[in-house]
Each structure stands twice: as C-alpha cells, then as structure tokens.
N, C-alpha and C positions, 0 to 999 in steps of 0.2 A: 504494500500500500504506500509505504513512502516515493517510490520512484515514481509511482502514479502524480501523485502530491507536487513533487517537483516536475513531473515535465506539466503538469498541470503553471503551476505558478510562472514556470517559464516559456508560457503565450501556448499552449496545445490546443489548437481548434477543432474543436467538435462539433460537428453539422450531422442532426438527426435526420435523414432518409425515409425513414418509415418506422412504423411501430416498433418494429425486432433491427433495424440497422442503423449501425451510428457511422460515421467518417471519421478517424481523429490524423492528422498530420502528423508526420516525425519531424523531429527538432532535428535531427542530427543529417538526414538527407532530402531528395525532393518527393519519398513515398508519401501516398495516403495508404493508410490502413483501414480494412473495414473491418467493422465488430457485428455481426449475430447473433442474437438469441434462438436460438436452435433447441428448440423442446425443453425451455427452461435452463440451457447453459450458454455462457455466453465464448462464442469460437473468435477469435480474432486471425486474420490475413497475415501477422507479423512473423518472419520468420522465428523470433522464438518461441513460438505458440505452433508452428509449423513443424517446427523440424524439431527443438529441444524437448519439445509435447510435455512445458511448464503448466500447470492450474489457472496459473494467474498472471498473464505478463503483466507489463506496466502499462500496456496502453486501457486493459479494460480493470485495469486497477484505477486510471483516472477517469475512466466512465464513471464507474462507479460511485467514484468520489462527486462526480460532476451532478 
C-alpha cells in the first residue's frame, strides 16, 4: 500500500473507463496500465502483476487508495 501512496502523491492519473476498468499512468515511463475487476478481483496490465503474479502491485494499491 505505500508504493501505491507515493506514486499516488507523485501526480498518478486515474481515469475511470467503466464500472470494472480504471487507467492509471506510470511515473516512471510512457505506459498506461489498465486495472479490472474480474469477478471480484482486481487484474492489473502491469508487468508485475503479469509476469511476477504479485497480489497487489502498486498501481491497484493506489486504486484502491484512490
């Protein structure tokens, strides 16, 4: 939840898509990522959500937060 937190604080734009999809931008290149809720869990497009198959990355840590 902290990394959330801070890419939150350090400008992360989130644009809600539709009920189950968010957008959030990366800080660190020119990606957007998307976030789904997927029968109650939330999948994020970010490779470490992809590939490292974490719970929680940081981008739907600062959904959440959001």
């Amino acid at each position: 939840m902290k990394r959330g937190q801070e890419i939150l604080q350090k400008g992360a734009t989130i644009t809600k898509i539709d009920n189950t999809t968010y957008n959030i931008n990366s800080l660190t290149s020119n990606s957007i990522y998307e976030i789904n809720n997927l029968e109650n869990r939330l999948v994020c497009s970010c490779p470490d959500f992809q590939y490292r198959e974490v719970e929680l990355c940081k981008h739907i840590a600062c959904l959440q937060i959001w």
